[in-house]
BANU-891387 format. One record per residue (C-alpha): residue in one letter; x, y, z. Coordinates in steps of 0.02 Angstrom, whole numbers, padded with zeros to 5 digits, always signed. Example, Ala and Ser with C-alpha at 12.3 -4.5 7.8 and 13.67 -1.06 7.14 Angstrom:
A+00615-00225+00390
S+00684-00053+00357
END
This chain:
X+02566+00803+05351
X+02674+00853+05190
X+02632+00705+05104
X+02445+00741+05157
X+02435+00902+05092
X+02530+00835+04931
X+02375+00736+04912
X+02258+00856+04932
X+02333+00959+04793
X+02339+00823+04674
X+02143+00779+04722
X+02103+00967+04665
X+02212+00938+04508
X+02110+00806+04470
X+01947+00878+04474
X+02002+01037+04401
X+02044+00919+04247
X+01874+00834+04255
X+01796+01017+04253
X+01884+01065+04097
X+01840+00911+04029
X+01650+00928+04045
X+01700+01088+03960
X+01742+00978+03803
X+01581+00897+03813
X+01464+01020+03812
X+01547+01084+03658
X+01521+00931+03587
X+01336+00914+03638
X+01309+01078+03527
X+01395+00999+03397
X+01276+00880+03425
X+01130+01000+03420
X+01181+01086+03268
X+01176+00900+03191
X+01006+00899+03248
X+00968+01062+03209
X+01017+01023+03018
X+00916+00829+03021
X+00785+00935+03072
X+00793+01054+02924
X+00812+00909+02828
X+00672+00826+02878
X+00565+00989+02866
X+00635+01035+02679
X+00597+00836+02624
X+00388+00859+02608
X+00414+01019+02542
X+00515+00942+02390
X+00404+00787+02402
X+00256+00929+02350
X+00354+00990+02225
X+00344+00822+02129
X+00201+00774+02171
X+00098+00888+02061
X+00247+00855+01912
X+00181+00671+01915
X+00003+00738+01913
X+00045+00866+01775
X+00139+00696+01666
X-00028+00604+01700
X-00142+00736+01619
X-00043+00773+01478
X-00058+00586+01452
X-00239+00595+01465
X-00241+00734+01356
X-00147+00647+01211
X-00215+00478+01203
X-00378+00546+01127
X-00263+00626+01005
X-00166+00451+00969
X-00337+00361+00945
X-00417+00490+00842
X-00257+00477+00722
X-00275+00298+00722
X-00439+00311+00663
X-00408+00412+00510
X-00237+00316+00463
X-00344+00153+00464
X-00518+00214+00366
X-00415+00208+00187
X-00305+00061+00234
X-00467-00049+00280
X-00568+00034+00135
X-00434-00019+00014
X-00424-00212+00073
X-00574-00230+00035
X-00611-00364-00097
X-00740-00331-00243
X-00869-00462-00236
X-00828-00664-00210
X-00659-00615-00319
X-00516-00623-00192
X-00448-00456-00256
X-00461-00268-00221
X-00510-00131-00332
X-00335-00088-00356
X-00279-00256-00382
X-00403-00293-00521
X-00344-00112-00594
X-00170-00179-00643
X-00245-00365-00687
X-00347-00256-00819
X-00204-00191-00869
X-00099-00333-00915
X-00288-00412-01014
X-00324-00248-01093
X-00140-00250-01180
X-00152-00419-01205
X-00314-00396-01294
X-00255-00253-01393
X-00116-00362-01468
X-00227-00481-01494
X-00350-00395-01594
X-00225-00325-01714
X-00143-00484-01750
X-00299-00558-01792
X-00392-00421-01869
X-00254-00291-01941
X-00118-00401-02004
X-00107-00598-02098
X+00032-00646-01933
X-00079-00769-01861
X-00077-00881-01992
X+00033-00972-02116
X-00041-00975-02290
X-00033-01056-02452
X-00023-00928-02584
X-00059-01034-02720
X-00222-01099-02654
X-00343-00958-02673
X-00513-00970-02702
X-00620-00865-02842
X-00670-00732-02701
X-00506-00687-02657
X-00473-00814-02503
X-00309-00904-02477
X-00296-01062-02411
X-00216-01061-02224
X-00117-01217-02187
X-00084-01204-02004
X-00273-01228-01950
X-00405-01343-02040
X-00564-01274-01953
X-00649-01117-01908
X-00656-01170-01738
X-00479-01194-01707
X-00427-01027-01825
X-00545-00932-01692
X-00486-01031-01532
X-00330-00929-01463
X-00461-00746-01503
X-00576-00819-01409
X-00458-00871-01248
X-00440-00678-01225
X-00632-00605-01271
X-00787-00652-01236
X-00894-00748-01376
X-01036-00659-01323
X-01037-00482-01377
X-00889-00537-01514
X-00994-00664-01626
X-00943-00544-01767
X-00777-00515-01755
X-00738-00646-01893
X-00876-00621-02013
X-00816-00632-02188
X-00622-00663-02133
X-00647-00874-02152
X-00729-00996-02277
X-00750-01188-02282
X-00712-01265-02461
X-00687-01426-02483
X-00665-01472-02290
X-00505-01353-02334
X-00501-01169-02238
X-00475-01008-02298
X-00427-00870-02270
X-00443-00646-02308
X-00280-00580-02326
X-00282-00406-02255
X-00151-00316-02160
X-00170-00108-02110
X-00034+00001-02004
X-00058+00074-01830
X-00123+00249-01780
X+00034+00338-01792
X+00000+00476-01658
X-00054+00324-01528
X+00066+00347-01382
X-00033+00235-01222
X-00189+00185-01165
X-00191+00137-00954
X-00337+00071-00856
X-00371+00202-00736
X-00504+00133-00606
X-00644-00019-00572
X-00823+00115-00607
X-00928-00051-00588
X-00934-00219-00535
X-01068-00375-00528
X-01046-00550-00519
X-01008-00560-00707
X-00955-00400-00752
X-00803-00297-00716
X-00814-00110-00804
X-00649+00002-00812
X-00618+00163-00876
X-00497+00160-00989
X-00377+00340-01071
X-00287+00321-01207
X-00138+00462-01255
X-00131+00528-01433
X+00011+00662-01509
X+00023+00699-01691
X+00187+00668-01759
X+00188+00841-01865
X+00096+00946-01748
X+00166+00869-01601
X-00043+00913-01535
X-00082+00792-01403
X-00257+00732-01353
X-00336+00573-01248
X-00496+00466-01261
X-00565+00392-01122
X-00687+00220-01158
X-00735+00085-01066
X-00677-00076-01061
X-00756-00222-00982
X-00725-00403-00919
X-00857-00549-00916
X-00884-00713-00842
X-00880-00826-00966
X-00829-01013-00974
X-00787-01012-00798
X-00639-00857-00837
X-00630-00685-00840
X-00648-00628-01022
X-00625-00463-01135
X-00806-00389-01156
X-00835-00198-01220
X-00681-00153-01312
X-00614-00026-01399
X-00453-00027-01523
X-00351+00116-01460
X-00243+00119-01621
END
């Protein structure tokens, strides 16, 4: 009967145990329901960030909107010049500004040109001692007109400069001659630059050209603007209207 009782008491041990144990549990299970509690919070707090950035990607895609006009309209007015100033001047191959600085490098090569030929005796070689009664001199290193006048006429245009040479060369005796004549500079010349294309046809070329001027003494400055010209002729581009600047 001890033992029995023994028994017993252990048995209520037992369950007494198992109580407290379920105790434990349901602790647990509101551990559990706080986890819930916070997945829940979670999941209610997610759409309400998800509508938060949601209108920030709409805002980003009006302001793109808003400044692609903007781009394009820039676009526009970066590209007018550029295209303007491609384009070429006729059948030439060349731009305005291109056939500015070609002038350039003909109109000084024209300018030295003309004063070689017609303000100084460089061009030639002469023989002093072979002079005719008018003054002439006999020039050795050319034996025609043609070929004295050749290396002027590779820079301007025979048309328009037919009398460049009058009364500078004489035939005598199948011997040529030539008028000594030499003359200084403009003193107060300082530059002369090809400033822009005013006019163009399919044999013509016409520049504005300024030349710079300041009196030595005086140091008084002053510029002349004339036109200068370039014509087809013999297949090249040739000097036309010129104008001595010094």
């Amino acid at each position: 009967m001890q033992k029995k009782m023994m028994a017993a008491f252990a048995a209520l041990c037992t369950m007494a145990a198992l109580m407290t144990g379920c105790t434990d549990v349901s602790d647990g299970s509101q551990t559990q329901v706080d986890m819930n509690a916070a997945t829940t919070a979670a999941e209610t707090t997610a759409p309400a960030e998800t509508a938060e950035t949601e209108p920030a990607a709409e805002t980003a895609e009006v302001d793109t909107d808003l400044s692609a006009p903007e781009e394009e309209s820039t676009a526009e007015t970066t590209d007018a010049p550029a295209a303007q100033s491609q384009e070429t001047i006729g059948d030439t191959g060349m731009t305005a500004d291109q056939w500015v600085a070609q002038a350039q490098q003909i109109y000084d090569t024209a300018c030295q040109t003309y004063y070689t030929y017609r303000c100084t005796s460089d061009c030639f070689t002469y023989d002093n001692s072979d002079t005719t009664e008018d003054g002439y001199v006999r020039i050795t290193s050319c034996d025609s007109i043609e070929a004295a006048e050749a290396e002027y006429y590779s820079v301007f245009a025979q048309t328009g400069h037919e009398s460049d040479f009058d009364g500078m060369f004489q035939m005598v005796d199948d011997k040529l001659y030539g008028r000594l004549g030499d003359r200084g500079a403009d003193i107060s010349y300082v530059s002369a630059k090809v400033t822009a294309l005013t006019a163009s046809t399919d044999s013509t070329l016409t520049f504005s050209v300024t030349a710079s001027y300041e009196e030595p003494d005086s140091g008084d400055t002053s510029e002349q603007t004339d036109t200068f010209t370039l014509v087809m002729e013999r297949g090249a581009w040739r000097v036309g209207q010129f104008t001595m600047p010094y």
